[in-house]
C-alpha positions in Angstrom: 36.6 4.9 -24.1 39.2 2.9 -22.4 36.8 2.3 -19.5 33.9 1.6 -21.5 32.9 -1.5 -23.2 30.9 -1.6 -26.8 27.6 -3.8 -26.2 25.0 -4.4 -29.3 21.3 -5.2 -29.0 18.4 -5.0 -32.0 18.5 -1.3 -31.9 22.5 -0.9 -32.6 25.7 -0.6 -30.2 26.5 1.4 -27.3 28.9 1.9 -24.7 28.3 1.0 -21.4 30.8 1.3 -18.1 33.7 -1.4 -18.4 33.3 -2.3 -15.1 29.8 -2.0 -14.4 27.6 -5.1 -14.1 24.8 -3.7 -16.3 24.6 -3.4 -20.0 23.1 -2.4 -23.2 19.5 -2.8 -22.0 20.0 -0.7 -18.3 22.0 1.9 -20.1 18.9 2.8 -22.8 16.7 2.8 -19.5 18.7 5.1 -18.0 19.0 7.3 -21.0 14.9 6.9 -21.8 13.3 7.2 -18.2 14.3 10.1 -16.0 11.7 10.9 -14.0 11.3 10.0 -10.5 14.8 10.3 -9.9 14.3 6.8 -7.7 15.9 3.4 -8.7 13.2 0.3 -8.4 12.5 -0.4 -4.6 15.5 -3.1 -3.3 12.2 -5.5 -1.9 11.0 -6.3 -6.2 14.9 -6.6 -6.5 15.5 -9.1 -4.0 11.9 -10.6 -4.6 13.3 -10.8 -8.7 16.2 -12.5 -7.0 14.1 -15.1 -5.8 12.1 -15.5 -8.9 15.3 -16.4 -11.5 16.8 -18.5 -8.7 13.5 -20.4 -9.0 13.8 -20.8 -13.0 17.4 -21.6 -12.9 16.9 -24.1 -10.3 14.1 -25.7 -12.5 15.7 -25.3 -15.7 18.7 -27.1 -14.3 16.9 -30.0 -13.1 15.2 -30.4 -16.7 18.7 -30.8 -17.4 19.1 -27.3 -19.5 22.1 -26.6 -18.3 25.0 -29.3 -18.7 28.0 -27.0 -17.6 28.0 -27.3 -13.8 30.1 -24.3 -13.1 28.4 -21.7 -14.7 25.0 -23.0 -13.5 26.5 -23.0 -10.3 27.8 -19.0 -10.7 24.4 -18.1 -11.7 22.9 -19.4 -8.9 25.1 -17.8 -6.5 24.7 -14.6 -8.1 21.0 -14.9 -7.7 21.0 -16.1 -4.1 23.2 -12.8 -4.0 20.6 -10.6 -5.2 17.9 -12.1 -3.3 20.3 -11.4 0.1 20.5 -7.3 -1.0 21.0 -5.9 -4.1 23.6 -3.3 -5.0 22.5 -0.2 -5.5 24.9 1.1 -7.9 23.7 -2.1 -9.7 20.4 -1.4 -10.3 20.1 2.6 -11.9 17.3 2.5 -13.7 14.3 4.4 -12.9 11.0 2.9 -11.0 8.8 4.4 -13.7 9.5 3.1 -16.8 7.6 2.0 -19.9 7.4 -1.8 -21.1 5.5 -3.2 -18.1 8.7 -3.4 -16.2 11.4 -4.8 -18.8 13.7 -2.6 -17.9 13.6 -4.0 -14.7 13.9 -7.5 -16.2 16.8 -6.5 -18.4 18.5 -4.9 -15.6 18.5 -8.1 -13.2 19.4 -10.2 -16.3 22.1 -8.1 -16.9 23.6 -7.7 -14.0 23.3 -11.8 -13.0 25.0 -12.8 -15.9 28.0 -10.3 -15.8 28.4 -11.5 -11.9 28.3 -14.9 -12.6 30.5 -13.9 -15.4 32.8 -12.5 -12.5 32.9 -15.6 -10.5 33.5 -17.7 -13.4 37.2 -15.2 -13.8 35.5 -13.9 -17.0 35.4 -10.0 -17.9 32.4 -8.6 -17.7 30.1 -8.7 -21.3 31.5 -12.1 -22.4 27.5 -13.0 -23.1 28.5 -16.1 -25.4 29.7 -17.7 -22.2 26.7 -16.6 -19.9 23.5 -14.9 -21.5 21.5 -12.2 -20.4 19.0 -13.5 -22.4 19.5 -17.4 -23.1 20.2 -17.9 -19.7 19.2 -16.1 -17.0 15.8 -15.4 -18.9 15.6 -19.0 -20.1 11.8 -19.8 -20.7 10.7 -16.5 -19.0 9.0 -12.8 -19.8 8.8 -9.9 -17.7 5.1 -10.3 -18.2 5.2 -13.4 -15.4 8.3 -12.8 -13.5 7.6 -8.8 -13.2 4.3 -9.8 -11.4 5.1 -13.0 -9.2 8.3 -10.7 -8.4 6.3 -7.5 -7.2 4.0 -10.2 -5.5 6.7 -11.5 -3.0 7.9 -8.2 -2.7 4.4 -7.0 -1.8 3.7 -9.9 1.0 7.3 -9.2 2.6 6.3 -5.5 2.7 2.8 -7.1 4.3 4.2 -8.9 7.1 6.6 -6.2 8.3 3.9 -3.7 8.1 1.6 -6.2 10.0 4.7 -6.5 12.5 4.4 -2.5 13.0 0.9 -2.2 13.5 0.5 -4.8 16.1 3.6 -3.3 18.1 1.4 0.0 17.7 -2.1 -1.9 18.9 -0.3 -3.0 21.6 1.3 -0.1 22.5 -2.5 1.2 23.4 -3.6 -1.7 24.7 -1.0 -0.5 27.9 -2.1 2.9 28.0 -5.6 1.2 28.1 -4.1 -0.7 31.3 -2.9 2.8 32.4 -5.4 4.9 32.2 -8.4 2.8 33.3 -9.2 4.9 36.0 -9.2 8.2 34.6 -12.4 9.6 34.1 -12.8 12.0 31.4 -15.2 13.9 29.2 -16.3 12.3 25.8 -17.0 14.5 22.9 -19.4 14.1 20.0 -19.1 16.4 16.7 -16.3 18.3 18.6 -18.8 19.1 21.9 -18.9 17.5 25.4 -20.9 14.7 25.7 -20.8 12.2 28.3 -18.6 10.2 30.5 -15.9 7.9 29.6 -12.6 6.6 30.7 -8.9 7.8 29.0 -8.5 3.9 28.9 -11.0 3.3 27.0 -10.4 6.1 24.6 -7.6 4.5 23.8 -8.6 1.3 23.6 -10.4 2.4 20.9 -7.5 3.1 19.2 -6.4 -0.3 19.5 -9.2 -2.0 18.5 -9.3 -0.4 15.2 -5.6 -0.9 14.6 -6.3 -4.3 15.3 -8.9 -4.6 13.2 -6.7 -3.2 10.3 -4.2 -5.7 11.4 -6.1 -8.3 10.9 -7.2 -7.2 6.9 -3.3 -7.0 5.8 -3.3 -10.6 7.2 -6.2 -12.0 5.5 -5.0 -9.8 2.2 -2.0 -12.0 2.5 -3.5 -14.8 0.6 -4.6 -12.7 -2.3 -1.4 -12.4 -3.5 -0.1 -16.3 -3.2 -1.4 -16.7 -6.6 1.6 -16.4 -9.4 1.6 -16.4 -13.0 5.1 -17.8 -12.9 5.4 -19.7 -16.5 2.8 -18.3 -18.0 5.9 -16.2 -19.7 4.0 -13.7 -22.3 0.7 -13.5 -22.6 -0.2 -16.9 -20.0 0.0 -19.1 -22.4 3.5 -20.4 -21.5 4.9 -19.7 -25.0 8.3 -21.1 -25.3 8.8 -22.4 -21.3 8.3 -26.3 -21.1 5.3 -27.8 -19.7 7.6 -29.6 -17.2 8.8 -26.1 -16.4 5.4 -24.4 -15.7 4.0 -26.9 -13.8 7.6 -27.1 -11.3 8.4 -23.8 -11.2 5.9 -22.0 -8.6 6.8 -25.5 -6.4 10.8 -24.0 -6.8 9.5 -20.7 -5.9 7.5 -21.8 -3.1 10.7 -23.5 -1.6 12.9 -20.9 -1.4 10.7 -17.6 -0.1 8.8 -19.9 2.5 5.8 -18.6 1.3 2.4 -20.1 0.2 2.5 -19.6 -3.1 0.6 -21.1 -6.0 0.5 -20.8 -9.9 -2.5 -19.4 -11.2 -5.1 -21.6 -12.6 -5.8 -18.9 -15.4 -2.7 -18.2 -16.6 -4.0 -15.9 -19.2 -6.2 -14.1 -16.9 -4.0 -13.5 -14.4 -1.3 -12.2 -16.8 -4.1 -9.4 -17.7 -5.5 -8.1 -14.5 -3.7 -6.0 -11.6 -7.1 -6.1 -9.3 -5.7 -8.2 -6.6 -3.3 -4.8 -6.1 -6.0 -2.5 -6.2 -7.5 -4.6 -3.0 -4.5 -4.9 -1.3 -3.9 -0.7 -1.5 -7.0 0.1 -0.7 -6.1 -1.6 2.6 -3.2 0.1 3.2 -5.7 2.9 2.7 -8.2 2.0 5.4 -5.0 1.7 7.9 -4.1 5.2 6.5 -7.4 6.5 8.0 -7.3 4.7 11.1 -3.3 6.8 11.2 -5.5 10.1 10.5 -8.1 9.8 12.9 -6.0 8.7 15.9 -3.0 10.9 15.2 -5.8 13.7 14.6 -7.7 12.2 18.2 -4.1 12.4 19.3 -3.4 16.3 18.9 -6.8 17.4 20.2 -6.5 15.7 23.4 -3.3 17.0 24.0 -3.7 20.7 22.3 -3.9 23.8 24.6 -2.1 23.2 26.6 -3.5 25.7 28.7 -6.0 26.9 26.6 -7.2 23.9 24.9 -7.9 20.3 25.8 -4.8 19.2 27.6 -6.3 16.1 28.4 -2.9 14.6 27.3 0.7 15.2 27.3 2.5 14.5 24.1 6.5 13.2 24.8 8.2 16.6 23.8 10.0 15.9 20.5 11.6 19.2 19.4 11.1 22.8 20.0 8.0 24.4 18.2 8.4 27.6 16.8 11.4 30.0 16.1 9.6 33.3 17.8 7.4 31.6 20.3 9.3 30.8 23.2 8.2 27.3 24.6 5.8 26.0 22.1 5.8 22.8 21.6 4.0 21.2 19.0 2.6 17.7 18.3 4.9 16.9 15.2 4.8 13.1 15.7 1.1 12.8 14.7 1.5 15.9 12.3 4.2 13.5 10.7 2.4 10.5 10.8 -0.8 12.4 9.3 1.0 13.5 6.2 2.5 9.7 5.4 -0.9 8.7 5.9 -2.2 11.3 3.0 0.6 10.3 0.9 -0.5 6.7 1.3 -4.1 7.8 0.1 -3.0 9.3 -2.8 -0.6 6.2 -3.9 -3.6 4.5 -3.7 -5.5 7.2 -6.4 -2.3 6.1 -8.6 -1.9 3.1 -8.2 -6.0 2.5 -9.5 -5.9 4.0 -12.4 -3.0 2.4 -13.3 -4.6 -1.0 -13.1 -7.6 0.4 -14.2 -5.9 0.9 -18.3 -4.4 -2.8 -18.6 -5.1 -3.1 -22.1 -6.0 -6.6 -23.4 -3.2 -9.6 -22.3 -1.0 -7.3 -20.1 -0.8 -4.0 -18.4 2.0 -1.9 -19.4 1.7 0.5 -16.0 2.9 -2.2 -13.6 5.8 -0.1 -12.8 3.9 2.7 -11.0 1.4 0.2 -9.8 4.9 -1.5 -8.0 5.9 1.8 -6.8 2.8 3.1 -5.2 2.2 -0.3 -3.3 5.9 -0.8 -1.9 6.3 3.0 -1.1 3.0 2.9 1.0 3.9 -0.2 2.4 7.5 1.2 3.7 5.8 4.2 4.6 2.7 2.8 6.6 4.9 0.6 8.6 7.5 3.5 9.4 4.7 5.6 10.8 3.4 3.0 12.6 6.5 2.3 14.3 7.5 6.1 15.3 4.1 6.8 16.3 5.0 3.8 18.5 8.1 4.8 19.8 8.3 8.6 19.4 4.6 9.1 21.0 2.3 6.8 22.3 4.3 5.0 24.7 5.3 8.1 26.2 2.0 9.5 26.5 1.0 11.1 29.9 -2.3 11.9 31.0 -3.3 14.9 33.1 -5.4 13.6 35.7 -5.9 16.9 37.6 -7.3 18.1 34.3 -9.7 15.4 33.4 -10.8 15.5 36.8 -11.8 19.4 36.7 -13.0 18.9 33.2 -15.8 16.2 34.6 -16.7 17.9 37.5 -17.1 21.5 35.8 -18.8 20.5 32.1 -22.3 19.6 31.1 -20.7 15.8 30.5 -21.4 14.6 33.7 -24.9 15.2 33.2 -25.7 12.6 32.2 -24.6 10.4 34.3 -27.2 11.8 36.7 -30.1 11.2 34.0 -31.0 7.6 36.4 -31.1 9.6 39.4 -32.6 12.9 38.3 -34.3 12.8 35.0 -34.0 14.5 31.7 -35.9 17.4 32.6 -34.4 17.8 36.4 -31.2 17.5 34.9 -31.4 20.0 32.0 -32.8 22.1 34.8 -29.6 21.9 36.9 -27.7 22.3 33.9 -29.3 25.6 33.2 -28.9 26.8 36.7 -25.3 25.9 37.5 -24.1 28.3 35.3 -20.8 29.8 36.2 -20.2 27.1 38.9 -19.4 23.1 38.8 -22.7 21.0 38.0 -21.4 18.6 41.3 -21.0 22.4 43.7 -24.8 23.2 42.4 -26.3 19.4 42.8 -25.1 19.4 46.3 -25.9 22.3 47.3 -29.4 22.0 46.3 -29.6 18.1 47.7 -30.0 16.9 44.9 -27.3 14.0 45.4 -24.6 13.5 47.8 -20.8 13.6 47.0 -20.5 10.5 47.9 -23.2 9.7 45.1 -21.5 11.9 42.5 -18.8 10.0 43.0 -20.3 6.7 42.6 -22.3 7.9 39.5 -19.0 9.3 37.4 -16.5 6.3 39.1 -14.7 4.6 36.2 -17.0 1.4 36.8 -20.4 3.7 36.2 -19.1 5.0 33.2 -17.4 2.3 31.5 -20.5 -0.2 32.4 -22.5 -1.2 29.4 -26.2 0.7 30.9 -26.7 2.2 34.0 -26.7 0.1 37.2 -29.3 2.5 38.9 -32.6 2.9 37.4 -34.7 5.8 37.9 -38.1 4.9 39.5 -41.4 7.5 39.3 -41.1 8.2 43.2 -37.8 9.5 43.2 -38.1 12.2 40.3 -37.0 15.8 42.1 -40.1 18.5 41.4 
């Protein structure tokens, strides 16, 4: 036990590591919750960081503390924490019960003991600086827990916001570079009509940017704190001078927009405003599906399928196929995406059973938004880098594609007709639709040409209209 220090809450003593900056509190966490096997994500640690620096800030201008060098080691410690945290200082589990206090305990525990440290004191000395009295001075969990997972939450926001614009972009050039490759469009997984590669995938950029714009808009959902509100939203026990100055504290030192809550009580209850942001993340997560699914088809073959595309080679494909190479970026991405999805069935019902003046789930509900946050925006990035803006399109291939399939078709429909062209259709058989049209005179190549150019097909109608005198009997 020489290494081990004897701490005592309302439940008894225990011993907790001598040198370790956590006590009584993070040591019956440990001991009560293990189940993920994960610590609480470092973005809620660094966002709590921000969060007591605010109420020591305002408690110190309401003139709570009258030692200067202790309120000046606690506020180091916190500008600490909100810089990185340590991760051997923060064990405790990101499921937990108690609505997050272990959480609160934990950072409460471990700013005091490293204030405690820069003060020259040994670690534990909690008459000098509180766990409790200080660094939770006119606080709960049940309003920093949620203003912290907040910040945390709009950090997580912008970065992912950064990712997906970096991948809409990283279309919009292959747009650029494949504007004048004609290719066959598909419908319900058969050949349709004509369109160009670039547009294809400025598709895919448009709905990327589409989803880029929700996560900014969804921003502003979560400006609204119940910072002071402290238990239930009342503010039981915090000064009204407090409330009303800390969320301007707050405000000052992330930089962000944030507000206090007008209905303290109500927002103390309710975890919606996470439910709206997730099941954003989840409407990027099927925007990740369907490209990264668009993505493999196109490219897939590559002999015997598509092989519109070509896929940057990222690792060999099989172990007893020689040469196979398979698309394992999108493959990767796809399965984040699904993994986002089902945060989001998680994170719902745990914001569905709040239970009158506070949910007690808010740790999972914390975990399944920060993970799919992290996760969205790495999948974004390496189907950035690791994909996309290596793609290559086989032009030889699209080209045989038009000129052989049914697609084209349709872009003689103004010349020909629907019932001259399903006629040609049914009599090319075997051979290119262009090698039987010309044969017959039904067109010219020069006119085949003209009709399936990347400016007939990507024009919104057809610039040649189809008058009775030049229908083909």
């Amino acid at each position: 036990m020489a290494d081990m220090r004897i701490e005592q809450d309302l439940l008894g003593t225990t011993a907790v590591p001598g040198e370790g900056r956590w006590g009584i509190h993070t040591a019956r966490a440990i001991a009560n919750f293990p189940l993920l096997g994960r610590p609480v994500h470092g973005q809620l640690l660094r966002a709590y960081g921000a969060v007591k620096l605010a109420a020591l800030r305002t408690n110190r201008a309401l003139g709570q503390f009258s030692d200067a060098a202790k309120a000046e080691a606690m506020e180091r410690a916190c500008l600490e924490l909100l810089e990185g945290a340590r991760s051997d200082d923060f064990p405790v589990d990101a499921l937990q019960g108690g609505a997050g206090t272990s959480t609160n305990m934990n950072v409460n525990e471990v700013l005091a003991n490293r204030a405690l440290e820069l003060l020259g004191l040994g670690h534990g000395a909690y008459d000098r600086v509180s766990p409790l009295d200080d660094l939770n001075l006119h606080q709960s969990t049940n309003d920093t827990y949620p203003t912290a997972l907040r910040i945390a939450a709009i950090w997580g926001l912008q970065e992912l916001e950064r990712q997906v614009l970096g991948l809409q972009e990283a279309f919009q050039a292959k747009e650029r570079a494949f504007a004048h490759v004609v290719k066959v469009g598909r419908t319900e997984l058969q050949d349709a009509v004509l369109m160009t590669l670039g547009r294809e995938m400025g598709a895919f950029a448009e709905a990327l940017n589409r989803d880029r714009w929700r996560l900014a808009k969804c921003q502003e959902r979560l400006r609204v704190v119940n910072l002071g509100g402290t238990a239930i939203g009342t503010g039981l026990a915090a000064p009204r001078e407090f409330i009303f100055r800390v969320v301007e504290e707050l405000r000052e030192i992330t930089g962000l927009g944030l507000a206090r809550a007008e209905n303290l009580v109500e927002a103390t209850q309710n975890a919606d405003v996470f439910v709206e942001v997730s099941g954003l993340l989840k409407a990027l997560a099927t925007t990740l599906i369907k490209v990264s699914g668009d993505l493999r088809l196109l490219s897939s073959g590559p002999e015997a399928g598509l092989g519109e595309l070509r896929l940057p080679p990222r690792q060999a494909g099989s172990s007893i196929m020689p040469g196979k190479v398979n698309p394992v970026i999108p493959e990767a991405v796809t399965q984040a995406a699904i993994l986002a999805i089902a945060h989001d069935h998680a994170l719902t019902f745990a914001a569905s059973l709040g239970s009158l003046e506070l949910n007690p789930f808010l740790p999972l509900v914390a975990h399944s938004l920060l993970e799919s946050l992290d996760l969205l925006a790495r999948a974004c990035s390496i189907l950035r880098s690791h994909c996309v803006e290596g793609l290559e399109a086989d032009e030889e291939r699209c080209r045989r594609h038009v000129e052989n399939g049914t697609a084209a078709a349709t872009a003689l429909l103004p010349v020909l007709g629907y019932e001259a062209t399903c006629a040609l259709v049914a009599r090319s058989q075997g051979r290119s639709l262009k090698e039987q049209g010309i044969q017959e005179g039904l067109f010219t190549e020069a006119q085949f040409r003209e009709l399936t150019s990347p400016e007939a097909v990507n024009q919104l109608g057809s610039r040649l209209v189809r008058t009775p005198n030049s229908r083909k009997d």
